[in-house]
C-alpha positions as CSV (number, residue, x, y, z in Angstrom):
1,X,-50.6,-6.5,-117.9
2,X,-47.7,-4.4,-119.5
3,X,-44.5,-3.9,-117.2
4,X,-44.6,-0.3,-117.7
5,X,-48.1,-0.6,-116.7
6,X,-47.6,-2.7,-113.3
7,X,-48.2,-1.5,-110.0
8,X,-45.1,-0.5,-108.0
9,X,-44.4,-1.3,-104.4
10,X,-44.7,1.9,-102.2
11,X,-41.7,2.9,-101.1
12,X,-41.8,4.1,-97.6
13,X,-42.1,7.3,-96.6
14,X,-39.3,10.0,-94.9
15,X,-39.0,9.4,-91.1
16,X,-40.8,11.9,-88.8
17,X,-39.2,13.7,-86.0
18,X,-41.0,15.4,-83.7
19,X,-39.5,17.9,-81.7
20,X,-40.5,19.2,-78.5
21,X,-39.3,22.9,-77.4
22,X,-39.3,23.6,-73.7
23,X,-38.5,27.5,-73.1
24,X,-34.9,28.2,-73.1
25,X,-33.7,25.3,-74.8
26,X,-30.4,24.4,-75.6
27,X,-29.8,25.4,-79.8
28,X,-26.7,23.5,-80.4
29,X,-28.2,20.7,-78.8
30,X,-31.1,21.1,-81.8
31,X,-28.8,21.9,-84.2
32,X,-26.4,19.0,-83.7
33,X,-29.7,16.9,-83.5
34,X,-31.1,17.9,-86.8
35,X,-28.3,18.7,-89.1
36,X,-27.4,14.4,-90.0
37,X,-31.0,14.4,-91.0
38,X,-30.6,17.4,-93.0
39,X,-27.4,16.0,-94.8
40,X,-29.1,12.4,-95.0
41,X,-31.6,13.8,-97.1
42,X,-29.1,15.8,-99.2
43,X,-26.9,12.5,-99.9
44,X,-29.5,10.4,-100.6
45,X,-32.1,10.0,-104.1
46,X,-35.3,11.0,-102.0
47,X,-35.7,12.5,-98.5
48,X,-35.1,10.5,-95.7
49,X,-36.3,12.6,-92.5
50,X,-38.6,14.8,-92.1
51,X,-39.1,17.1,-88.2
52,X,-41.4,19.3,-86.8
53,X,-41.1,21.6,-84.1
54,X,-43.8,22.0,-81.7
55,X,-44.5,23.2,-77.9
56,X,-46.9,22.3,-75.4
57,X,-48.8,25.5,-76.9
58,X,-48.6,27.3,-80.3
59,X,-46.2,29.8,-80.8
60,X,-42.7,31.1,-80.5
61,X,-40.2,29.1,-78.2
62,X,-37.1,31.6,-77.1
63,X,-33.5,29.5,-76.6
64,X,-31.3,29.9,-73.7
65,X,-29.4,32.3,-77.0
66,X,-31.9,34.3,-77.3
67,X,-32.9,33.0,-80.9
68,X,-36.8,32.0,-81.4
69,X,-38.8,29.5,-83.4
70,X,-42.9,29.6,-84.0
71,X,-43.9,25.7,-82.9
72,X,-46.9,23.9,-83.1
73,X,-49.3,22.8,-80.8
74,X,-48.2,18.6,-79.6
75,X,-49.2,16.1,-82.2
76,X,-51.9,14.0,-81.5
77,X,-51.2,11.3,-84.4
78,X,-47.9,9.7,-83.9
79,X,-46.5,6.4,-84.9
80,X,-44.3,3.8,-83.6
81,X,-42.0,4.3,-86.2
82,X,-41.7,8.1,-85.4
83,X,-39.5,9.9,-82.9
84,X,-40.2,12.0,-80.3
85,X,-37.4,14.4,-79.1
86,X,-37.8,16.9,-76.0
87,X,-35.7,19.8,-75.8
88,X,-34.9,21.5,-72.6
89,X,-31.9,23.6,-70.8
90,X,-32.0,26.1,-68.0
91,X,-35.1,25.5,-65.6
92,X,-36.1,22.1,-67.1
93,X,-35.0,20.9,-63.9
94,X,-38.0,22.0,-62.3
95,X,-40.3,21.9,-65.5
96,X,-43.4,19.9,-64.5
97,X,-46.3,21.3,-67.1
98,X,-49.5,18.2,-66.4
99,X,-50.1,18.8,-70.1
100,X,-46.4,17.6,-71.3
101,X,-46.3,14.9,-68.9
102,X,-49.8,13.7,-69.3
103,X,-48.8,13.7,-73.2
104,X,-45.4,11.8,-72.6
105,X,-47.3,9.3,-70.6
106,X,-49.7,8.5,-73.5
107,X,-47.0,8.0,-76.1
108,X,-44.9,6.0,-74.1
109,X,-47.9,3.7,-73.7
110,X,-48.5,3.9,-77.4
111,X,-45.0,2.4,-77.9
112,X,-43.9,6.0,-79.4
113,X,-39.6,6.5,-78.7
114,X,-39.1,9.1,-77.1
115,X,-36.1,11.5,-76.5
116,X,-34.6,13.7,-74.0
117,X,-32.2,15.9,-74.3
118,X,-30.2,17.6,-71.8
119,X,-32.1,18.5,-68.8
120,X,-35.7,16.9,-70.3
121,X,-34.3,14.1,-68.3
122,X,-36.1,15.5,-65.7
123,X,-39.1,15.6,-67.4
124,X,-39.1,12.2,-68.3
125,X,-38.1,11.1,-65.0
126,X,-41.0,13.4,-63.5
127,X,-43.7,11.6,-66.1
128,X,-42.2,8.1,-64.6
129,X,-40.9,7.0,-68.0
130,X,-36.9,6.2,-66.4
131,X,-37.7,4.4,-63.3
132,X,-35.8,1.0,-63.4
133,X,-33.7,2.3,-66.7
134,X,-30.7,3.8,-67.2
135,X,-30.3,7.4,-68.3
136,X,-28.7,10.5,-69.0
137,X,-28.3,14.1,-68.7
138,X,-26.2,17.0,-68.5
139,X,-22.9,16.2,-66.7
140,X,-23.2,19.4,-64.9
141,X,-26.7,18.3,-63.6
142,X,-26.1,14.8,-63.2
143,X,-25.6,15.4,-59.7
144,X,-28.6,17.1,-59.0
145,X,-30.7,14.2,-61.0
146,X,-29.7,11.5,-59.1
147,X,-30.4,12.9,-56.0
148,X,-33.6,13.6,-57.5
149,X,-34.7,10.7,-58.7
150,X,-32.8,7.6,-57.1
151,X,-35.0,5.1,-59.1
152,X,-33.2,5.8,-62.3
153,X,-29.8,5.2,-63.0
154,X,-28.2,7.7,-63.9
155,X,-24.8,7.5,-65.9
156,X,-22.5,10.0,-67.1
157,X,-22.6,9.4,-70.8
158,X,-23.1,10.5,-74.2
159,X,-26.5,9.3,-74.8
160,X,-28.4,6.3,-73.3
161,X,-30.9,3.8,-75.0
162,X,-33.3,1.9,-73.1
163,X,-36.2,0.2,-74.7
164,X,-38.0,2.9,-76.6
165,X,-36.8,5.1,-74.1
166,X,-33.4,7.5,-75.0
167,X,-31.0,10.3,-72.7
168,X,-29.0,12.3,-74.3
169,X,-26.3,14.8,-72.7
170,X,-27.0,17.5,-75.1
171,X,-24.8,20.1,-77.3
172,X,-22.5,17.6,-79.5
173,X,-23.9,14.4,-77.9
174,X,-26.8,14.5,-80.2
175,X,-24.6,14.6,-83.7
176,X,-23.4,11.2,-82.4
177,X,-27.3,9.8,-80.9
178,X,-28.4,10.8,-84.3
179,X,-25.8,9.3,-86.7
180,X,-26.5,6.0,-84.4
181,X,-30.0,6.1,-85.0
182,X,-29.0,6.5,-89.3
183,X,-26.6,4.2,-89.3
184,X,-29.1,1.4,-87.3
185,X,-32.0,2.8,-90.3
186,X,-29.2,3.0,-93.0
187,X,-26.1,1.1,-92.8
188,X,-22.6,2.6,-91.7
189,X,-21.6,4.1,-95.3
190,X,-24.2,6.7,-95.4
191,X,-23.6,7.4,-91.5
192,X,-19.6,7.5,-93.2
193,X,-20.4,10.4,-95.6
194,X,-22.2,12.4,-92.9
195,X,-19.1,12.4,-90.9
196,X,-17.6,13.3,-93.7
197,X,-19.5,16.1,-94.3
198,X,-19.8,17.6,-91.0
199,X,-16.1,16.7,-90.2
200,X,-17.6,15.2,-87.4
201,X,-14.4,12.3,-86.6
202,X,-14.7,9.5,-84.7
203,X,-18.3,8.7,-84.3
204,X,-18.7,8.3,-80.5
205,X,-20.5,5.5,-79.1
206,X,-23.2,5.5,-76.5
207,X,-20.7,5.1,-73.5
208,X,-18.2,7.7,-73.8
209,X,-17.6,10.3,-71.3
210,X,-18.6,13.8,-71.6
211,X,-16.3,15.1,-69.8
212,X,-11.7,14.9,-70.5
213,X,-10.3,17.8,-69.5
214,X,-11.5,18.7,-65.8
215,X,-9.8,22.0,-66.6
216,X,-6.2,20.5,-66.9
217,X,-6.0,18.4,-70.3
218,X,-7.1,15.0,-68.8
219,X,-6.3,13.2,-71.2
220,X,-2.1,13.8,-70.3
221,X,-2.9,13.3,-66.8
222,X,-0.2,10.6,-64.9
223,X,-2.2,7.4,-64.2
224,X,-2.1,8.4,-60.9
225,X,-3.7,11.8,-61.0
226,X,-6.5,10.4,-63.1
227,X,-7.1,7.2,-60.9
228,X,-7.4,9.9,-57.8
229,X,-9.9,11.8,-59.3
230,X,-12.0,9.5,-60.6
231,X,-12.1,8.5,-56.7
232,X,-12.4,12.3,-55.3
233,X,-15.6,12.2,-57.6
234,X,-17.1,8.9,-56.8
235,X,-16.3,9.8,-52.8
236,X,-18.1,13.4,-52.6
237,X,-20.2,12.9,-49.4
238,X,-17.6,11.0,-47.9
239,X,-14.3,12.3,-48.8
240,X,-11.4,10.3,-48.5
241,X,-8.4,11.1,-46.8
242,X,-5.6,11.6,-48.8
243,X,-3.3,8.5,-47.5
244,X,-6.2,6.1,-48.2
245,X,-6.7,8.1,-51.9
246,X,-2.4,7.3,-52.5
247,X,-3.0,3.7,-51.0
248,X,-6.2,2.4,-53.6
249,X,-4.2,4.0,-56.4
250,X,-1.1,2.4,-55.5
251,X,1.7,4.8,-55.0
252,X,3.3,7.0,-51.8
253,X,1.3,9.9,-50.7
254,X,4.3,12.0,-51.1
255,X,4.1,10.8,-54.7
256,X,0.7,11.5,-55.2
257,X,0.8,15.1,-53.6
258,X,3.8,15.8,-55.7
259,X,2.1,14.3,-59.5
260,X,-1.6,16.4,-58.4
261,X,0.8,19.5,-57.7
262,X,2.4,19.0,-61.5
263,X,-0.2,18.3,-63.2
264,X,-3.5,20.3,-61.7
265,X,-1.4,23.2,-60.0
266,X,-3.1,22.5,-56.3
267,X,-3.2,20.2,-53.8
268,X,-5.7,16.9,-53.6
269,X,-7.1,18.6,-50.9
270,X,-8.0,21.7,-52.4
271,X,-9.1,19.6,-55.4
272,X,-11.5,17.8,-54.2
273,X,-12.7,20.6,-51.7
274,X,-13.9,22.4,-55.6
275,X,-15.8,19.4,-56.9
276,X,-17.6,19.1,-53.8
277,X,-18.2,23.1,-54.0
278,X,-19.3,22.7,-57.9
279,X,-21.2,19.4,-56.8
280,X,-23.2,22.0,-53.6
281,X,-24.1,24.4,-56.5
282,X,-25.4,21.9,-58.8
283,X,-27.4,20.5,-56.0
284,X,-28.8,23.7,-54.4
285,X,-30.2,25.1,-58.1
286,X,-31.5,21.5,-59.2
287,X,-32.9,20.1,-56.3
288,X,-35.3,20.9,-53.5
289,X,-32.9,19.9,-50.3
290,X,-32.3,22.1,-47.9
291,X,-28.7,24.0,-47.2
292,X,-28.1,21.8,-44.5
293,X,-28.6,18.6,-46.7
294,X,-26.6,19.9,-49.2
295,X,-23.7,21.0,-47.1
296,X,-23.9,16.9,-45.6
297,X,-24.5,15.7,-49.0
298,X,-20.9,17.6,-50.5
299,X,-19.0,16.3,-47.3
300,X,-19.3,19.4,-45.4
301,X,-19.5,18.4,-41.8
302,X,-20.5,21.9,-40.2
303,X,-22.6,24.2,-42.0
304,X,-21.1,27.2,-40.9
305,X,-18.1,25.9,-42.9
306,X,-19.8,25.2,-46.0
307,X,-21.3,28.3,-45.8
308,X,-18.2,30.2,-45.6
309,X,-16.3,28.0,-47.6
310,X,-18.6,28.7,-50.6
311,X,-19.2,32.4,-50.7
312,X,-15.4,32.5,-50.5
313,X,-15.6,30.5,-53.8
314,X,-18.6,31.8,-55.5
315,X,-19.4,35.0,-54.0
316,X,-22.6,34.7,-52.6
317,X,-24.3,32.3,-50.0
318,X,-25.7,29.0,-50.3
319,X,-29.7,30.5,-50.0
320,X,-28.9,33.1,-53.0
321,X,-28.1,30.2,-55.3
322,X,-31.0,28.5,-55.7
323,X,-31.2,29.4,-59.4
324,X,-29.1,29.0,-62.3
325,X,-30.9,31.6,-64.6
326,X,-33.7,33.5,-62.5
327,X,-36.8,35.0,-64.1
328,X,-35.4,38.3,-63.8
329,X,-32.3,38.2,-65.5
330,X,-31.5,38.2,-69.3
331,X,-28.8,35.3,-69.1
332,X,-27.2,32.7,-66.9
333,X,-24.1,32.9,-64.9
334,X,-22.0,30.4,-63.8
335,X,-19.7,31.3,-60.7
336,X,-16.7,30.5,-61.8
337,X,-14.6,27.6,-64.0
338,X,-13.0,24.7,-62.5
339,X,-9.7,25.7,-64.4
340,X,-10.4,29.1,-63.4
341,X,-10.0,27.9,-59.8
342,X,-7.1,25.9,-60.2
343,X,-5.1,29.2,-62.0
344,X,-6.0,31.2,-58.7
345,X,-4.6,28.3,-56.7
346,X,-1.0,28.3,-58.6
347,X,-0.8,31.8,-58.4
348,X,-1.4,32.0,-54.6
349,X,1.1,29.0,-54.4
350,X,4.0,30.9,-56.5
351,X,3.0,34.2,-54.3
352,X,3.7,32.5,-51.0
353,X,6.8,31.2,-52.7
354,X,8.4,34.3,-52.8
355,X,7.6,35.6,-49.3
């Protein structure tokens, strides 16, 4: 047989990514997802990837922004070597359609990977797909979703991998899932020249946090500072006093007061007394515990307290927060930034100074 007349290997074929839109999903988190495929295919002789977008019925999806794209109905035909991504944001939390989570269950008994991506956590964890693994969501619901589901463990990370089974945090954390997942299907100099072209420097790996700043810079924080935080958060339903805080980081309380003062503009006290505030409002719009739980839960040991305590800090009581974004309203709120707080405190502080 001539060469020119000899039958040629099949190359294979783009990979497929299947996207699933809950309503008001998160569009940065798609975008970041979806934009290394789209420059993978650019750099490269043929296309690479190839998604779809679809919803657990036909039609137009609206984003937590506002924006909307037409889907298609779930695929029925999947292989092992495609992806499934979930989408979701505000009210995932409490998403639990039998249709989707009938679905998941099939695929994941297919051998299908799957994807979650911010708060689709939950919807994974509510199909039974992270019990016994570790996983991911949101740091601002993290809370929330291990209270929920204590069978998972839950991390606060950029993206998990588990099996066929994969977290991710959402917004930015999905530019660095994805260029994982092209650099494991293509090598690290492709994965290179998508940095490159996004100006997306370093390439973050599975582990790093989500969070730095904590509304103060974290990253400049005194050892000290950042070694008593790091126990105010692990310590929220049973707060620490603030001598045994100075004593397991290893310098005088005096010390301690004096560095938190410098370098947050409050007290340790009043510190800690907002995570376990912002950790309350997490737990009240994610979860289905009662006030009284919660207020125990955030280290709260009367009720009356944690009730006045938080409408001082957020406005409004405990029983009127139970959503993030209700039906009713065109947006989400948040009550207030953790830097925000910490401004209010350093002006009160210089105010009393002067009396």
């Amino acid at each position: 047989m001539p060469a020119d007349t000899a039958p040629q290997k099949n190359e294979p074929g783009p990979s497929r990514i299947a996207c699933v839109m809950l309503p008001r999903f998160n569009m940065m988190g798609l975008v970041s997802l979806l934009e290394p495929m789209r420059i993978a295919n650019y750099l490269s002789p043929a296309p690479l990837y190839r998604h779809e977008l679809h919803s657990v019925r036909a039609g137009k999806v609206t984003a937590s922004n506002g924006m909307t794209i037409t889907c298609t109905d779930l695929p029925e035909k999947l292989t092992r070597d495609d992806l499934v991504v979930v989408a979701g944001s505000w009210g995932t939390e409490h998403y639990a359609d039998p249709a989707l989570l009938s679905w998941l269950r099939r695929q994941a008994r297919m051998g299908i990977r799957l994807c979650a991506v911010e708060i689709a956590s939950y919807v994974f964890a509510r199909a039974g797909l992270l019990a016994g693994r570790q996983a991911t969501t949101h740091w601002s619901y993290l809370a929330g979703f291990q209270e929920k589901f204590p069978e998972v463990f839950a991390t606060e990370q950029l993206f998990t991998i588990d099996g066929k089974i994969m977290t991710c945090a959402g917004s930015t954390s999905a530019t660095d899932l994805m260029l994982h997942l092209i650099r494991a299907d293509h090598g690290e100099g492709l994965v290179g020249e998508i940095s490159d072209n996004i100006m997306h420097h370093p390439m973050r790996p599975s582990d790093a946090p989500q969070r730095k700043t904590l509304g103060r810079g974290a990253e400049s924080l005194p050892s000290g500072v950042a070694a008593a935080i790091d126990l105010i958060e692990a310590n929220i339903s049973e707060p620490l006093p603030v001598p045994e805080i100075a004593r397991q980081v290893g310098i005088s309380q005096r010390q301690l007061e004096r560095q938190f003062n410098q370098a947050m503009g409050c007290s340790v006290v009043q510190f800690g007394l907002l995570l376990r505030l912002q950790h309350a409002r997490v737990l009240l719009i994610s979860t289905d515990l009662g006030v009284r739980e919660i207020s125990a839960a955030s280290g709260f040991n009367s009720l009356s307290h944690f009730a006045y305590t938080f409408r001082k800090c957020f406005g409004r009581r405990p029983s009127e927060y139970r959503q993030a974004w209700p039906e009713q309203e065109d947006a989400p709120t948040w009550p207030g930034t953790l830097s925000k707080y910490l401004d209010t405190f350093q002006v009160n502080q210089r105010m009393r100074g002067r009396k």
